[in-house]
SELOSE-812742 format. One line per field, with one value per residue (C-alpha): residue number from 0; residue in one letter; x negated, z, y negated. Coordinates in pm, whole numbers. Example, Ala and Ser with C-alpha at 12.3 -4.5 7.8 and 13.67 -1.06 7.14 Angstrom:
// residues 2
n	0; 1 $
res	a; s $
px	-1230; -1367 $
pz	780; 714 $
py	450; 106 $
END
This chain:
// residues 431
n	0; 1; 2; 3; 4; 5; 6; 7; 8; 9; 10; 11; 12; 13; 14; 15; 16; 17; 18; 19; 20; 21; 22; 23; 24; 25; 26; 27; 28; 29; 30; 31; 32; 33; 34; 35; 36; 37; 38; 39; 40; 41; 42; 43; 44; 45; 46; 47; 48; 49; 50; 51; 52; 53; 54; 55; 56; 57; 58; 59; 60; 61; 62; 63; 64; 65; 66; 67; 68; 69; 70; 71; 72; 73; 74; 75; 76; 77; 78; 79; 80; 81; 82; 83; 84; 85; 86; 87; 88; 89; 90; 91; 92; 93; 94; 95; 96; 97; 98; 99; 100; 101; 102; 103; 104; 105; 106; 107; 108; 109; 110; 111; 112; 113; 114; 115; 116; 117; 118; 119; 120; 121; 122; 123; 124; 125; 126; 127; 128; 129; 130; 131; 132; 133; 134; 135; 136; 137; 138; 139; 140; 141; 142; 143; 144; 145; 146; 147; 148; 149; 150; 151; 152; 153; 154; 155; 156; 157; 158; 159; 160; 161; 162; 163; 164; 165; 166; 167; 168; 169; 170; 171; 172; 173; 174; 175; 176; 177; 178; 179; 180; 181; 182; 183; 184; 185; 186; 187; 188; 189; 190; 191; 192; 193; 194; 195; 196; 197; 198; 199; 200; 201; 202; 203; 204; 205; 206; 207; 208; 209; 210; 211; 212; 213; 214; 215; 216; 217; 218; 219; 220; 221; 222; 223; 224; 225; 226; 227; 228; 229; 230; 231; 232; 233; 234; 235; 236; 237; 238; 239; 240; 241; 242; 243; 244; 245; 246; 247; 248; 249; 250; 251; 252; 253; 254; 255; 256; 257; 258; 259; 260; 261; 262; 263; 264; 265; 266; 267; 268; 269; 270; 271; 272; 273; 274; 275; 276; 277; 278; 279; 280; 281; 282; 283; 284; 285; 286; 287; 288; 289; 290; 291; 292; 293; 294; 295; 296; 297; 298; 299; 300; 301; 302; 303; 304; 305; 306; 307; 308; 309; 310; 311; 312; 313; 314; 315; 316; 317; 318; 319; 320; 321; 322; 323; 324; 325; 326; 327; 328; 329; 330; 331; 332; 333; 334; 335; 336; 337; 338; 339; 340; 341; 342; 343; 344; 345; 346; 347; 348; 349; 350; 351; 352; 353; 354; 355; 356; 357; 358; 359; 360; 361; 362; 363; 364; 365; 366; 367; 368; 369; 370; 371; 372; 373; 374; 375; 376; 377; 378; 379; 380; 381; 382; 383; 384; 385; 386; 387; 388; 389; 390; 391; 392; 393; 394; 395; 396; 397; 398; 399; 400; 401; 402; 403; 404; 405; 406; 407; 408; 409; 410; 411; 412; 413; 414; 415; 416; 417; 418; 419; 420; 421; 422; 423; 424; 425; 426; 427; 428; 429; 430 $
res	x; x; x; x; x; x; x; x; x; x; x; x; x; x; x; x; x; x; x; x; x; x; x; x; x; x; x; x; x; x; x; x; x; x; x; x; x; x; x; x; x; x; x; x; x; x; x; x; x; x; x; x; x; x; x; x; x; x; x; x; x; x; x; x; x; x; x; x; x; x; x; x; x; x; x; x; x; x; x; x; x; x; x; x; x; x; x; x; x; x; x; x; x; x; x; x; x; x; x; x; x; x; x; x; x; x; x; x; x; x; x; x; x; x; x; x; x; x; x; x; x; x; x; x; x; x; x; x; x; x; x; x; x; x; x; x; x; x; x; x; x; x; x; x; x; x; x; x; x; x; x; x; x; x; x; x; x; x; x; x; x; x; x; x; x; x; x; x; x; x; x; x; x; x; x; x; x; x; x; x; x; x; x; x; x; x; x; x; x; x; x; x; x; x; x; x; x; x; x; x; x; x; x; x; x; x; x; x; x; x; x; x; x; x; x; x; x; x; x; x; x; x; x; x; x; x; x; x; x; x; x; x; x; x; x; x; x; x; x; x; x; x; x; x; x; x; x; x; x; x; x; x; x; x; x; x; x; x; x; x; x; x; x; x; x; x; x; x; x; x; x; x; x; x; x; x; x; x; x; x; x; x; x; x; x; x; x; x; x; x; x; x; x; x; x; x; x; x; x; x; x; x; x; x; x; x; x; x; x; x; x; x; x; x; x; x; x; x; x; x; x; x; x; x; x; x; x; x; x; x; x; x; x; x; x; x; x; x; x; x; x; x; x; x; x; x; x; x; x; x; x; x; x; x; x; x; x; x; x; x; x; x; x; x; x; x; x; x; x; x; x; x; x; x; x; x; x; x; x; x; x; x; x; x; x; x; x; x; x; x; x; x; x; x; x; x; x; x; x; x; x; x; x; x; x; x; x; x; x; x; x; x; x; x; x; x; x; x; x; x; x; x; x; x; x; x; x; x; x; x; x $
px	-2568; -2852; -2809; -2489; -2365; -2198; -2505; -2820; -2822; -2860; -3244; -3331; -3676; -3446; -3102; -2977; -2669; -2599; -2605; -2247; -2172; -2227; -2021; -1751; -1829; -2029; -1902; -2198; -2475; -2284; -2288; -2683; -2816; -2563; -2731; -3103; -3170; -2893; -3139; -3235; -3484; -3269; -3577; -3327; -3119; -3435; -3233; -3199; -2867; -2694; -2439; -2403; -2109; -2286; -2528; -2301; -2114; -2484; -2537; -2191; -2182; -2554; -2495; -2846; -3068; -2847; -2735; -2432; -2615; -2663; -2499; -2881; -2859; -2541; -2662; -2790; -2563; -2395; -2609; -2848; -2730; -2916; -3252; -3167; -2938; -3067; -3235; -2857; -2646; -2892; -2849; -2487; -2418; -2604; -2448; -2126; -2244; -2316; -1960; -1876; -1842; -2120; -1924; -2149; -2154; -1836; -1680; -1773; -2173; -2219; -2281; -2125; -2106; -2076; -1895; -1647; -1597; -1463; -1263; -1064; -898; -751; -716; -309; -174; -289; -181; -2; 323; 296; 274; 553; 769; 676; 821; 1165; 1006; 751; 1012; 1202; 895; 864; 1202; 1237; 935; 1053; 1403; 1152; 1038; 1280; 1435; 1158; 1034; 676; 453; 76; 144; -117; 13; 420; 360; -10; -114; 196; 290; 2; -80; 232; 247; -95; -1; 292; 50; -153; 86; 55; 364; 575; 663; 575; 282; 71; 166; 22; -320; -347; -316; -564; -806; -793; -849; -1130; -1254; -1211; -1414; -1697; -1755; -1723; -2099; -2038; -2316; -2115; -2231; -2261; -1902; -1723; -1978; -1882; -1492; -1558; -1680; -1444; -1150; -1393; -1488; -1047; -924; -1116; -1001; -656; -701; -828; -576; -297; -538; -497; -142; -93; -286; -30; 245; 174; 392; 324; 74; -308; -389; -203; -361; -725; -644; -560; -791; -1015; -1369; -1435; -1786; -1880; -1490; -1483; -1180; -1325; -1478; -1361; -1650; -1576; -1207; -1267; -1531; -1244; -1003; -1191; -1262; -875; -792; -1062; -913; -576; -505; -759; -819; -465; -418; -679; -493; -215; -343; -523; -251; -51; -301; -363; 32; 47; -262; -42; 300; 360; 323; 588; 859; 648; 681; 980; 851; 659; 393; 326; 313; 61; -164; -81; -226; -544; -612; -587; -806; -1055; -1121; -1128; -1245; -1159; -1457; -1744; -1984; -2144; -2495; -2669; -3074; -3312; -3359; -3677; -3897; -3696; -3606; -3237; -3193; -3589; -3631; -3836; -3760; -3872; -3814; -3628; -3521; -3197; -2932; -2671; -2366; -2179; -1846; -1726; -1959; -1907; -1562; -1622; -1930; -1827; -1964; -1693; -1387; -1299; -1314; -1356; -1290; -944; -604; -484; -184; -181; -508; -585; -872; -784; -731; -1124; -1233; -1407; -1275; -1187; -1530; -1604; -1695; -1671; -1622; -1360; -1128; -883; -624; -638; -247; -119; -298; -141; 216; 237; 103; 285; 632; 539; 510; 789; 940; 850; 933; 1282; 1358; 1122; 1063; 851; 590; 304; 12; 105; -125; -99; -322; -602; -716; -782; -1116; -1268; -1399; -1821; -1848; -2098; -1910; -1541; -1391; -1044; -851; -828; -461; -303; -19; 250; 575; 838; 1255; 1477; 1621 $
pz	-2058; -1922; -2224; -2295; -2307; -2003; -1781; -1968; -1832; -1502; -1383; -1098; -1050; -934; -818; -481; -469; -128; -289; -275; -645; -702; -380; -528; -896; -825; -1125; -1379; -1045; -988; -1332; -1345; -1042; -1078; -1441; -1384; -1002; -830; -481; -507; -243; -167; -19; 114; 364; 405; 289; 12; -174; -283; -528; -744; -644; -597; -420; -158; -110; -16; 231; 383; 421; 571; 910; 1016; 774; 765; 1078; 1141; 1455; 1278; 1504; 1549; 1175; 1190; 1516; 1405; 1109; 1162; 1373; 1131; 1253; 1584; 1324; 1314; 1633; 1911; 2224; 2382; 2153; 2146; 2553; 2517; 2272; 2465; 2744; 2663; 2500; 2869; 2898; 2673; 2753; 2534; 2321; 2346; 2047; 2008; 1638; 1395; 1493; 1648; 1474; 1598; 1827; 2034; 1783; 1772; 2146; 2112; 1789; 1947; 2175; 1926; 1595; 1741; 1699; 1310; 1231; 901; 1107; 1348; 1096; 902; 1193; 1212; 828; 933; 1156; 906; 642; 868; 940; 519; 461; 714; 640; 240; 371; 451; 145; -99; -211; -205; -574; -467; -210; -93; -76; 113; 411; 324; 355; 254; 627; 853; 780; 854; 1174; 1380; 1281; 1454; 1757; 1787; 1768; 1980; 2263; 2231; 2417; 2206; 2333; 2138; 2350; 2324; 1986; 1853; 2039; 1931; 1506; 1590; 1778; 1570; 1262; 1416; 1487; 1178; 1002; 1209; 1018; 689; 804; 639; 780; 1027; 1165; 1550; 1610; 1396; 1598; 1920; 1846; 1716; 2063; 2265; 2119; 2163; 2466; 2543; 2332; 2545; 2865; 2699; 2641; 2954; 3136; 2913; 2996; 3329; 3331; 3113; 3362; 3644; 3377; 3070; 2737; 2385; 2230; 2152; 2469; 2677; 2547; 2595; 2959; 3049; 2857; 3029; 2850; 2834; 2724; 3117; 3300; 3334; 3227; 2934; 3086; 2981; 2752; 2549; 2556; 2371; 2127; 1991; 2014; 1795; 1541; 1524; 1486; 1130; 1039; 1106; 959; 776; 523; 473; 397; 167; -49; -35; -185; -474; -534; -609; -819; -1056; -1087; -1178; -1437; -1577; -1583; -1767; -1489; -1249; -1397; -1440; -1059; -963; -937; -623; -750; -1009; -699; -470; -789; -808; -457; -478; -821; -643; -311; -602; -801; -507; -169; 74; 269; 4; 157; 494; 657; 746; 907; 784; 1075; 936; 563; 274; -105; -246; -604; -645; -455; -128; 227; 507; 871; 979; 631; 665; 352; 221; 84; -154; -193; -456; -649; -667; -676; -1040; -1156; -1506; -1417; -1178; -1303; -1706; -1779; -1421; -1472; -1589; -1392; -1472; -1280; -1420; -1327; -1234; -958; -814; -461; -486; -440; -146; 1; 313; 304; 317; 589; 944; 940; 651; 814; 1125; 997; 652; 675; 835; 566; 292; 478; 485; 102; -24; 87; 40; -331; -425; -150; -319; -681; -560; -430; -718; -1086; -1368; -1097; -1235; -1084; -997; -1218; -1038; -778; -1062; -1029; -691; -575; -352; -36; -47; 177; 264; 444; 390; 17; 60; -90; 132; -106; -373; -497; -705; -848; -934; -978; -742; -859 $
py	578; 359; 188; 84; -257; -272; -188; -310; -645; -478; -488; -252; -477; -743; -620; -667; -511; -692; -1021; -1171; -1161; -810; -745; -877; -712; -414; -169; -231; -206; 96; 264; 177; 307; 626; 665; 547; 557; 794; 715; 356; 198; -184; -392; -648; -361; -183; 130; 397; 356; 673; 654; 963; 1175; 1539; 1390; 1173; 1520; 1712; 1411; 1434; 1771; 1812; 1617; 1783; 1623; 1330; 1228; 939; 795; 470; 242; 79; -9; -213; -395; -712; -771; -1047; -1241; -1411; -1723; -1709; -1720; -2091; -2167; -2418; -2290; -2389; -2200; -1893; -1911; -1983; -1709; -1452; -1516; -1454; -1118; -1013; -977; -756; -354; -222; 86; 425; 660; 828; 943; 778; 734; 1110; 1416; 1748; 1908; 1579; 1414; 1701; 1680; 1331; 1419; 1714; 1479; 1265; 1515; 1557; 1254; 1220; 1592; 1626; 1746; 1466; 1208; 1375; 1333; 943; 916; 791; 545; 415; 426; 138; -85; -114; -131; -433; -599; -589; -789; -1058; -1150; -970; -1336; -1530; -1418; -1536; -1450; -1346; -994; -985; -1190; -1091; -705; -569; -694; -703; -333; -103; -366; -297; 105; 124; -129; 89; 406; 333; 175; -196; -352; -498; -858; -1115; -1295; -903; -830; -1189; -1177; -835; -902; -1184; -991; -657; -880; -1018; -705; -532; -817; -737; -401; -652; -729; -1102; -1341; -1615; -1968; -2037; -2149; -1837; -1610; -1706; -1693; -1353; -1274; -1426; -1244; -931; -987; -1061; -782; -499; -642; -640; -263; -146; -332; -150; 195; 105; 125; 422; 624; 539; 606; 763; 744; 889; 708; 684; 445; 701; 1010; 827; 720; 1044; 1313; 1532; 1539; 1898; 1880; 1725; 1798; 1440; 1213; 939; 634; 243; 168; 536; 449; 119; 291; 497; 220; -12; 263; 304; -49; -59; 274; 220; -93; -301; 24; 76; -317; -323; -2; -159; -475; -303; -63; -387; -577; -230; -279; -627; -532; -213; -288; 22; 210; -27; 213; 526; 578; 745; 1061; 1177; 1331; 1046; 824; 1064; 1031; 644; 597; 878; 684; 316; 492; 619; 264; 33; 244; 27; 164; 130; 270; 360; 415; 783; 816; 1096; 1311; 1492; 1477; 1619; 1581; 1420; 1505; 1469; 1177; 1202; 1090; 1067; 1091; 782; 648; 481; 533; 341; 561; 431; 545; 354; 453; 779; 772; 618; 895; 977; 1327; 1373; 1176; 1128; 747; 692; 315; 383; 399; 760; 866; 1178; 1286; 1583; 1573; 1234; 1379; 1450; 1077; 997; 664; 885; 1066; 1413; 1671; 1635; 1253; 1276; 985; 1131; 853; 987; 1153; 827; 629; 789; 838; 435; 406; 706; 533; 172; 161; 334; 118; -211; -87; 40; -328; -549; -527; -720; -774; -958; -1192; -1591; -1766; -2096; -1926; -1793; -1431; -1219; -1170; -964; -1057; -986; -723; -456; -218; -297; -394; -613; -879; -1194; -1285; -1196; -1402; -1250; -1341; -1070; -1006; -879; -521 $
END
């Protein structure tokens, strides 16, 4: 398939599949490296890019050869700015970084058995059974956020529910207090930090405002951890504050707390946002399939299908702990790869017309926009709680929804890491 139309003005000599444009339109990169170079050295990330399904799943599952302790690889991302900065804003900026409580390794950057340590005290409160029991509640943050905009015929869905919803179920998760002064700062700062992971290249003023609501957001969630140890309640912050590390009989330290905090504010929001946001776009691009969802299982596929096409995490980083051999190609001790999940959530050898919205597919559930393995994503059953009652949510209360064309077609924000849409502006009817 090397050869097809779609693909063959694709030239591996030259691609950079970091490069802004093909972040935003990566399909035809995708299709070529899956068909021509399945392990595919990128000079410009100074990492091997994987994007053939079998061979993401042999990399997922193989935490020994392939380790997730690649917090070093995302370190500098982000900062090119400082290349070019004065002498005074390089001081300035650095500065301020000495404020910050540096996260250690927890989840999502550990490989078992430390990473399972940290898991175990978390894996509860995103049980299937516990997340079933949050349905009535979730049901009544959608339903109220849909009263919002339900006249209004026009909106960034985005900004009206996309955002908004998944946001304050995880503030309310994890035990944000709910007046209005806390809840504010904390949309602002947990957008700010789920950018971060969006690895999008900022100027000296952006940087530093990034930091600052860093640098205010963890002393906003110790001070709530804090608290929670003198009086504990049911929620994430609580359960942190309190836990025993078993590994060492120690109770978790502030800088550990905040490492699994920050990984639950990308995980439990900015992913879910993103799904949402796609989910709606693939309906305004099928209409057909607006009325084709009243069934729940026809749904459950509509939402595996949308988390297949557009994985709101595309991709993430692994190190070669020793020599070895990936589908042929040789690495080496130390190599750094590049999954990419969203490519091989669209490998023809996996998924019929993978580029198609199929609702009736049979092996949707098999994508991998919540990985595979031992990091397969702890918010995975909340994630799909919120989507699997949102759309049919939205369709119950709107009909003949279709893009705004004032506002020209969505696109993507470039991202390496993350894959979301900054707006999306639809009109629709009341039902």
């Amino acid at each position: 398939m090397s050869s097809t139309a779609e693909t063959s003005g694709v030239d591996l000599e030259t691609l950079n599949l970091f490069e802004p444009s093909v972040l935003v339109d990566p399909w035809d990169a995708y299709q070529k490296l899956r068909d021509d170079a399945p392990v595919f050295y990128q000079e410009a990330m100074n990492a091997h890019v994987v994007t053939r399904y079998d061979l993401l799943i042999h990399v997922l599952r193989d935490t020994e050869t392939f380790s997730s302790k690649f917090d070093q690889v995302l370190g500098a991302s982000g900062f090119q700015f400082l290349e070019t900065a004065t002498e005074e804003q390089q001081a300035t900026f650095m500065g301020k970084a000495q404020e910050m409580i540096v996260p250690p390794p927890t989840m999502l950057t550990l490989d078992p058995p430390e990473h399972t340590n940290y898991r175990s005290l978390v894996n509860r409160v995103f049980t299937a059974g516990n997340v079933r029991k949050m349905e009535p509640y979730i049901q009544s943050v959608i339903d109220e956020t849909i009263e919002t905009f339900i006249d209004n015929g026009a909106i960034d869905f985005m900004d009206a529910f996309a955002f908004p919803v998944p946001l304050r179920i995880i503030a309310d998760r994890l035990g944000i207090p709910d007046g209005k002064e806390e809840r504010d700062f904390f949309y602002i700062a947990a957008t700010h930090a789920a950018a971060a992971l969006r690895l999008t290249p900022l100027d000296y003023d952006g940087a530093l405002e990034r930091m600052q609501y860093a640098i205010d957001l963890q002393k906003f969630l110790i001070g709530i951890a804090n608290e929670r140890r003198k009086n504990p309640t049911d929620d994430m912050i609580s359960i942190l504050a309190t836990a025993t590390f078993e590994a060492e009989d120690r109770p978790l330290n502030d800088p550990e707390i905040i490492s699994i905090l920050n990984q639950f504010l990308v995980a439990g929001h900015e992913t879910t946002t993103s799904t949402f946001g796609w989910g709606m776009l693939l309906l305004c691009r099928n209409p057909e399939v607006q009325e084709q969802l009243t069934d729940k299982k026809l749904v459950r596929n509509f939402v595996e299908e949308t988390l297949r096409l557009e994985a709101p995490v595309q991709g993430l980083p692994r190190i070669v702990t020793k020599d070895t051999d990936l589908g042929g190609y040789k690495l080496k001790a130390g190599d750094a790869l590049m999954l990419r999940y969203g490519a091989a959530n669209r490998d023809e050898r996996q998924f019929e017309n993978p580029d198609e919205l199929n609702i009736h597919r049979g092996n949707s559930g098999s994508q991998l926009a919540f990985g595979s393995g031992v990091h397969h994503c702890i918010g995975a059953p909340l994630a799909r709680q919120e989507l699997n009652l949102g759309f049919p949510s939205l369709l119950a209360r709107m009909k003949n929804i279709r893009l705004d064309e004032s506002h020209g077609d969505p696109v993507a924000e470039p991202s390496i890491i993350l894959r979301n849409l900054p707006e999306l502006h639809i009109t629709f009817d009341r039902r």
